[in-house]
VOBADREN-597798 format. One record per atom (N, C-alpha, C, O): x, y, z negated; atom name; residue number from 1; residue in one letter. Coordinates in pm, whole numbers, padded with zeros to 5 digits. Atoms other than C-alpha are relative to their C-alpha. Layout:
<pts>
PT      u      v      w at   i aa
PT      X      Y      Z CA NUM  A
...
</pts>
This chain:
<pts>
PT      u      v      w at   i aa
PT  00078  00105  00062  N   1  X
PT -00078  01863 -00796 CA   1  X
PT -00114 -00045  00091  C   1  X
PT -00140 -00161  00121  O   1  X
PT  00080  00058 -00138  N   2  X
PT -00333  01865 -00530 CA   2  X
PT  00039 -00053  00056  C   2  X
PT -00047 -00138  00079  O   2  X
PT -00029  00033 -00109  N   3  X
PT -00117  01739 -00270 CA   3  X
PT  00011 -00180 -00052  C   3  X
PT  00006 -00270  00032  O   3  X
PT -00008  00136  00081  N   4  X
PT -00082  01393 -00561 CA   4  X
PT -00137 -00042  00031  C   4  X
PT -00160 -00128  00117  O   4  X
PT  00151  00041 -00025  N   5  X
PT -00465  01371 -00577 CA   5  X
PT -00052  00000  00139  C   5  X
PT -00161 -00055  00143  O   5  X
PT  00037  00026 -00142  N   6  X
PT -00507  01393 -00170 CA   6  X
PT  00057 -00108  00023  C   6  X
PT -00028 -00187  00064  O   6  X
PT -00084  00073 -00007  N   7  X
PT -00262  01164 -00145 CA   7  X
PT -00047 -00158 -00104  C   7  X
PT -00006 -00262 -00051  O   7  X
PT  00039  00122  00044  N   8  X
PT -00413  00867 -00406 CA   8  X
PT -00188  00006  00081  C   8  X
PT -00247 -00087  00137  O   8  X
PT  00132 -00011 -00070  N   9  X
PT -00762  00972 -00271 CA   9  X
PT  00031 -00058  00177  C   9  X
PT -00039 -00155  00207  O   9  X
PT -00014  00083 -00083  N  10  X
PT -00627  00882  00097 CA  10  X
PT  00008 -00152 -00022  C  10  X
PT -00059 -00234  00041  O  10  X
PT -00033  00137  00015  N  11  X
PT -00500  00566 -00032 CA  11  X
PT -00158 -00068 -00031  C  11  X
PT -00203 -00145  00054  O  11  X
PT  00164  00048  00055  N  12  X
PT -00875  00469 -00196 CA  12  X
PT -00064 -00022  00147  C  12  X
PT -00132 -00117  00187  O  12  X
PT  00058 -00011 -00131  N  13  X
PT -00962  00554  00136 CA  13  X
PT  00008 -00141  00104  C  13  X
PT -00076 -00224  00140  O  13  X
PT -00045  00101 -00066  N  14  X
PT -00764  00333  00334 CA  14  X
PT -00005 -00123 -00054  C  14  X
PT -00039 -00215  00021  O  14  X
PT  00071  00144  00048  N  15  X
PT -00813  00041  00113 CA  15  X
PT -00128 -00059  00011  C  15  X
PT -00161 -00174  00037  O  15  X
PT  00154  00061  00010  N  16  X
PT -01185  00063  00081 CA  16  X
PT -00014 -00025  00166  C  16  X
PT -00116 -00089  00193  O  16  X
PT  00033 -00025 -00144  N  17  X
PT -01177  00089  00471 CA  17  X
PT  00041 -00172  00049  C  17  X
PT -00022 -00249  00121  O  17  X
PT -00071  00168 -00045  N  18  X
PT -00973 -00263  00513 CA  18  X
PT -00102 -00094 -00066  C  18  X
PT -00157 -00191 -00014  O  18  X
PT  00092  00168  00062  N  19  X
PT -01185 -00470  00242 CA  19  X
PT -00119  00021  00068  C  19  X
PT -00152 -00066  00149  O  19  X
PT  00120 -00017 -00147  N  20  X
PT -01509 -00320  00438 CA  20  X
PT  00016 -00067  00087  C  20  X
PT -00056 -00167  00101  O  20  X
PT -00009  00020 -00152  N  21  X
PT -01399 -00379  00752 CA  21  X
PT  00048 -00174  00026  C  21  X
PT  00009 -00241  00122  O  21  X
PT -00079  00124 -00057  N  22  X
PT -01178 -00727  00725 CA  22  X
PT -00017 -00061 -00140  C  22  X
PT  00086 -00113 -00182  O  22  X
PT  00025  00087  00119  N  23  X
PT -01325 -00880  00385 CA  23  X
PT  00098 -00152  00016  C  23  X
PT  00197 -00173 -00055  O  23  X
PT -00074  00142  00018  N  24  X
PT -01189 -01244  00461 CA  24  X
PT  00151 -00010  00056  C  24  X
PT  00216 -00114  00042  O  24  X
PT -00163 -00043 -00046  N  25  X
PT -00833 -01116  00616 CA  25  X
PT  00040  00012 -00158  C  25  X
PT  00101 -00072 -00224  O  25  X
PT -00012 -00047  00132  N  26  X
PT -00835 -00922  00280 CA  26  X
PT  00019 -00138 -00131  C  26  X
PT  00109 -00163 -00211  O  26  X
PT  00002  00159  00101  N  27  X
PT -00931 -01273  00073 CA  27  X
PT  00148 -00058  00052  C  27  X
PT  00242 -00024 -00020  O  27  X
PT -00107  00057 -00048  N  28  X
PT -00645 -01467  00284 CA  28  X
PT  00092  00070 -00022  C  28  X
PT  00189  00003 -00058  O  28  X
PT -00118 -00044  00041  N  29  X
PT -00407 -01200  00226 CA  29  X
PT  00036 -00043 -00148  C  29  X
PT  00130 -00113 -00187  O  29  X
PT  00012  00021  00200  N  30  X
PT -00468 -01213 -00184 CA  30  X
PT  00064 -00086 -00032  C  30  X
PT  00162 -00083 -00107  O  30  X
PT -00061  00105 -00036  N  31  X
PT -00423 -01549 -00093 CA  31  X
PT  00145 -00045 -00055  C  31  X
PT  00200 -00083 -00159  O  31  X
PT -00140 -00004 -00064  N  32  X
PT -00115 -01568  00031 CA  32  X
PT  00137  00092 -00094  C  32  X
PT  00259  00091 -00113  O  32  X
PT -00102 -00131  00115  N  33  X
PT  00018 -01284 -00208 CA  33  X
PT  00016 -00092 -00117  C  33  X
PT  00130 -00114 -00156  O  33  X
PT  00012  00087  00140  N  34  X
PT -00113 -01537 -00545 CA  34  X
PT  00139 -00082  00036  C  34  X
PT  00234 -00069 -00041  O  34  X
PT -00154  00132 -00016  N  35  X
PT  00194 -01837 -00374 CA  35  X
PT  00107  00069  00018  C  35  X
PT  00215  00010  00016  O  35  X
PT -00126 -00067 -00013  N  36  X
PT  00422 -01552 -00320 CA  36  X
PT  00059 -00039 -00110  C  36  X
PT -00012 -00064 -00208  O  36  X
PT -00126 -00080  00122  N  37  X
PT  00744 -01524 -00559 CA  37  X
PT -00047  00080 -00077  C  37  X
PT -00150  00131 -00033  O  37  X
PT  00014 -00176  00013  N  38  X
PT  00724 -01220 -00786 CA  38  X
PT  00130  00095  00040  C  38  X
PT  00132  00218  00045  O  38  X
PT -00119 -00066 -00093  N  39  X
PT  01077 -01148 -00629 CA  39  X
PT -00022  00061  00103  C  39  X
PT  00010  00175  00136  O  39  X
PT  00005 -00058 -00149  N  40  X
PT  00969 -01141 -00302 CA  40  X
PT -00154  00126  00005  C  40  X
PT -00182  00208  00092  O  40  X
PT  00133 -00152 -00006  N  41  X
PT  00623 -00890 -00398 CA  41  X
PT  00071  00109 -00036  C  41  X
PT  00086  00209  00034  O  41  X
PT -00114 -00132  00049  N  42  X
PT  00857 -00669 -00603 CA  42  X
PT  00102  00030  00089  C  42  X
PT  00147  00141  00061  O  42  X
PT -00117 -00057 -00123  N  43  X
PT  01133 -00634 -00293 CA  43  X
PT -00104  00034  00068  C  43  X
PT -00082  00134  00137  O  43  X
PT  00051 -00101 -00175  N  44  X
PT  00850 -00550 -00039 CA  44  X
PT -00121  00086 -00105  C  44  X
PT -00232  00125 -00067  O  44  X
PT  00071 -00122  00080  N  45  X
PT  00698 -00331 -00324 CA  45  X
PT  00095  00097 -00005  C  45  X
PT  00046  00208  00016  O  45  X
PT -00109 -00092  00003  N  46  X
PT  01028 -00141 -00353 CA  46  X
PT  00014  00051  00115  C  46  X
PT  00020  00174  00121  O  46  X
PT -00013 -00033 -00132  N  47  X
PT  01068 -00156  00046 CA  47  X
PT -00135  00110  00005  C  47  X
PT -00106  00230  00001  O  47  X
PT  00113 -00074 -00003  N  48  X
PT  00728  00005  00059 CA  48  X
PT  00024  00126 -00046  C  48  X
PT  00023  00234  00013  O  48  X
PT -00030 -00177  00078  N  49  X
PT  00809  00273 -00197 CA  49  X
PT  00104  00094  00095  C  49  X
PT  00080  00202  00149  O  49  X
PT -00090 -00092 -00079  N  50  X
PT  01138  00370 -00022 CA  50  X
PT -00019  00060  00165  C  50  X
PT  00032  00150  00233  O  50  X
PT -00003 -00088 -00161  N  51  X
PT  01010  00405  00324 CA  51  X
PT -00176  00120 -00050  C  51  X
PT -00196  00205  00037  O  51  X
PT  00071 -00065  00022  N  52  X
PT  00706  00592  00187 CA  52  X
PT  00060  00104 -00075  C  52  X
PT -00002  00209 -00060  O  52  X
PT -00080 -00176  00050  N  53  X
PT  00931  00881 -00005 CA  53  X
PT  00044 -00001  00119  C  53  X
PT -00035  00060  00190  O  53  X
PT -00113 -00012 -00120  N  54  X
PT  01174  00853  00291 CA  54  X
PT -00122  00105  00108  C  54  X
PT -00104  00222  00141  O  54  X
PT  00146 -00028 -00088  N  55  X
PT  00827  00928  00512 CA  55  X
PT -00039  00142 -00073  C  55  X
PT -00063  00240 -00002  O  55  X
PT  00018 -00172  00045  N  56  X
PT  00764  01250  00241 CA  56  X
PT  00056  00051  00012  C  56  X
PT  00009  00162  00036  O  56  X
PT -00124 -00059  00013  N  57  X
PT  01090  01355  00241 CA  57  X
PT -00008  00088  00104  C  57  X
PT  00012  00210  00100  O  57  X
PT -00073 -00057 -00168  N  58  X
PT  01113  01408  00640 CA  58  X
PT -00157  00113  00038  C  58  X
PT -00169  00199  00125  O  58  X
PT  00090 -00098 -00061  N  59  X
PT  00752  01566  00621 CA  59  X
PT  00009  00121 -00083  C  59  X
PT -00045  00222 -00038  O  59  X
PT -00022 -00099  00114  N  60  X
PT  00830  01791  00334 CA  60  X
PT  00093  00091  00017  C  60  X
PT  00090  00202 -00036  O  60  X
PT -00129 -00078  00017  N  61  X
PT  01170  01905  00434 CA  61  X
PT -00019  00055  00170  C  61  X
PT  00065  00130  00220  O  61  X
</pts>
């Protein structure tokens, strides 16, 4: 259960680190995400998921 809570705590991490660092990248992305599809957010939300287990898998096993 720890290794869940290190693991969303990195993520907090790395987000707060991007809107810090690149605030108006961050805005323009949002952007850009609002005219998306919801097809095309949900396929590179799925892509995302699968290479991120795929990525636990190979460090786990």
């Amino acid at each position: 259960m720890s290794d869940l809570f290190t693991a969303l705590a990195l993520v907090l991490v790395i987000e707060g680190a991007l809107y810090a660092l690149f605030p108006e990248a961050m805005q323009r992305m949002m952007a850009q995400a609002l005219e998306m599809p919801p097809t095309m957010l949900r396929n590179g939300g799925l892509v995302a998921a699968v290479i991120g287990f795929a990525v636990i898998w190979f460090i786990k096993s």
